[in-house]
N, C-alpha and C positions, 0 to 999 in steps of 0.2 A: 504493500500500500504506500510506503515511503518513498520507495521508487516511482511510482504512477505519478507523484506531484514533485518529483525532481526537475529541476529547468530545464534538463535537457532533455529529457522525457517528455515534457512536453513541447517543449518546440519541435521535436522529432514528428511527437504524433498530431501538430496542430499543420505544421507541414503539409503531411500527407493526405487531412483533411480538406487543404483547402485544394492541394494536386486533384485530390478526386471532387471535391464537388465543382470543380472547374473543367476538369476533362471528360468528366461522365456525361452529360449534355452536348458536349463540342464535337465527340466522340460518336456517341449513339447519332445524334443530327446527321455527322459524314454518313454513317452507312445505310441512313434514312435518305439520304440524298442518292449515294451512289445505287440503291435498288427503286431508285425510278418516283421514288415519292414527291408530293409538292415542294419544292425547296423554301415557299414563303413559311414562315415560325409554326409549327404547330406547338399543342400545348404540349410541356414534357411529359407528361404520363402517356403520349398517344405514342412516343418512340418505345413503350415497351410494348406495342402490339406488332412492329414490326422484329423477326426474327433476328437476324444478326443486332440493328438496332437495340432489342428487348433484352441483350443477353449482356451487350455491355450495360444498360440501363440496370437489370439486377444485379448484377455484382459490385458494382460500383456502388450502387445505391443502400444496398446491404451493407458495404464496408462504413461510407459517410457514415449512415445512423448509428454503428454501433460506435466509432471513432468521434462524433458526435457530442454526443453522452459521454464518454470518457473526457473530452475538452469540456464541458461545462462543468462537469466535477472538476478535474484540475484548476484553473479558471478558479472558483469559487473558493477553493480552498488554499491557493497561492496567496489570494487575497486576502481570504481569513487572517493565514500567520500574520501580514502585514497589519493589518486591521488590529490583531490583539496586541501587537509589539508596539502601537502607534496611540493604545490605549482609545481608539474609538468609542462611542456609544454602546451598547447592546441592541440598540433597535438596528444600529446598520448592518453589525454582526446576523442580525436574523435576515436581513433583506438581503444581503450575499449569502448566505446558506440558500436562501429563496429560490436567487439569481440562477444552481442549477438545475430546477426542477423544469424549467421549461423546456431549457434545451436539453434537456434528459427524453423528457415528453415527444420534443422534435424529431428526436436521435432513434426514439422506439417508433415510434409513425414513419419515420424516413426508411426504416430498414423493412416494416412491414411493407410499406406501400409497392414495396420494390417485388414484393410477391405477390401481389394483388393488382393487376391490370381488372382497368376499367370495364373489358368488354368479360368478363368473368364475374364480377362483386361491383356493380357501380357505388351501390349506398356504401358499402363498406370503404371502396376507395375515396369516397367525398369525405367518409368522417375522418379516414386519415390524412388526407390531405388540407383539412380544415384545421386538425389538429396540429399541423405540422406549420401551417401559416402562423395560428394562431401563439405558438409556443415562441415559434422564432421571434415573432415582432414584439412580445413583453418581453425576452429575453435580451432583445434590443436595447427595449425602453429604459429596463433596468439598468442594463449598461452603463447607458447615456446617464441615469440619476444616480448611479453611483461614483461613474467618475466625474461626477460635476463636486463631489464631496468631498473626494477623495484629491482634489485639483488645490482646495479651499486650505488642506496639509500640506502636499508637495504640488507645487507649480509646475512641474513636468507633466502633470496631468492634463493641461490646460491646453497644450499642444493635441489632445486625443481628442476633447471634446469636441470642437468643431467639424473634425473627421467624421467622428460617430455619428453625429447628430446628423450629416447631411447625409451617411448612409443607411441609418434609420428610416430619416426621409422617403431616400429612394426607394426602398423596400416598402415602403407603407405606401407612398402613392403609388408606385407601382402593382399593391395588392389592392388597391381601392379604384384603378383602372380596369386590371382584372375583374373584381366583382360590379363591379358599373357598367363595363359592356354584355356582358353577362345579361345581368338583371334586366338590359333593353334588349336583347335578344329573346329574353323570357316571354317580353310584354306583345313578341312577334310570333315566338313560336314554345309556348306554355309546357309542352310537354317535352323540351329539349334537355333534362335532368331526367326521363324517362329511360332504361337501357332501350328498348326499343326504337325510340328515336335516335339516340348519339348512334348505336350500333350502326342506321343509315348514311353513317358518315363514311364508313369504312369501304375501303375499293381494294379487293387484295388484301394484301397484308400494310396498306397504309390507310390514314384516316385524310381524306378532303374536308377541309372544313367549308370551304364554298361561301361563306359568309361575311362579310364585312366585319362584323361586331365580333364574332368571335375569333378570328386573325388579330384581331387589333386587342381583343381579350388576351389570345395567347403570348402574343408582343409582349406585352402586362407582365402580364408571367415570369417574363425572362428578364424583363429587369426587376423584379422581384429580385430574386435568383441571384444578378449583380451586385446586388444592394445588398445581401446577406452575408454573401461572400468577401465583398471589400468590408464589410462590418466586424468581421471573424479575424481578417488579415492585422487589424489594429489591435489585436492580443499582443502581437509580437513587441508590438512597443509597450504595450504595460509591463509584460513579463519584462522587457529590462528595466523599465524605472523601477520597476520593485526590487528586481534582482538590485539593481549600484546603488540604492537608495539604502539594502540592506548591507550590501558591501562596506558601505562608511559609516556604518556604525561602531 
């Protein structure tokens, strides 16, 4: 366990998170292109209906979620030491312990979902993917409210805030794009969260989405995706302010 929250332990495995949740999409898209499929954005969960596509999609996607989950526990408890050595409050100490439940939550949904294509389980894939929106963007939020606090101690923090915050942003209007073309799509065609109707999307082994609103939904999506990812990347600079902040002690 003392290992898993070693520095270099986690920068190793926060590394290879963000290698895979950045090449697992970029990745699956090639081979979704090179077997003939639309090349305009579709949404990520439709590249695991295509075979080659669907195979890097789960594997990769498996690994994020459980590597995931392991970063937000790390994360959380590198902070803690900090936090207790800096004599913090207790309320903050609870809201970082907090801090890895979501992306715990993320980590378990990301890995299931990666088993669970839409044209298989739709509801099931909606609540995991709901859930996996849902976790990531408090886990954000959190973030962003605790190194605003934690800035207010050491001013090396103050340099991360603005980073965070604008990719919190990103990720949130981006998921609020997402569900906003969505929702006018709904108001066109009601039963398009039906598996019988999404299933009419499918041509082959790819999914045409044929639509305006939901191209421009799936777009959404992927800077989602962006915004999460460059959110995750700004660990690296906390783990060193902590780290030489505890060095000069």
């Amino acid at each position: 366990m003392i290992r898993l929250v070693e520095l270099v332990t986690t920068k190793i495995l926060l590394t290879i998170t963000i290698i895979l949740l950045s090449a697992t999409p970029i990745i699956s898209y090639i081979f979704w292109i090179l077997d003939g499929c639309d090349p305009i954005f579709p949404y990520i969960s439709d590249l695991d209906l295509q075979p080659s596509a669907g195979f890097i999609f789960t594997v990769g996607y498996a690994i994020c979620g459980i590597l995931l989950s392991i970063n937000g526990f790390q994360i959380s408890a590198i902070r803690g030491f900090w936090m207790e050595k800096n004599n913090l409050e207790s309320r903050w100490m609870i809201i970082n312990r907090f801090s890895m439940f979501p992306s715990i939550l993320s980590g378990i949904c990301l890995s299931w979902i990666a088993f669970t294509p839409w044209d298989e389980d739709l509801r099931l894939h909606l609540i995991q993917a709901n859930l996996i929106f849902l976790g990531s963007i408090v886990w954000a939020i959190i973030t962003v409210i605790i190194t605003f606090k934690i800035s207010q101690i050491n001013g090396e923090f103050s340099k991360l805030i603005k980073k965070r915050i604008i990719y919190t942003m990103i990720s949130i209007l981006g998921l609020i794009g997402m569900v906003e073309r969505v929702s006018k799509y709904l108001q066109i065609s009601p039963n398009y969260l039906d598996m019988d109707s999404r299933t009419g999307f499918i041509s082959g082994s790819c999914v045409a989405l044929n639509e305006k609103l939901l191209t421009q939904s799936a777009i959404f999506e992927w800077i989602y995706v962006v915004g999460v990812i460059l959110l995750i990347s700004t660990f690296f600079g906390e783990i060193k302010i902590l780290s030489s902040s505890e060095d000069n002690k």
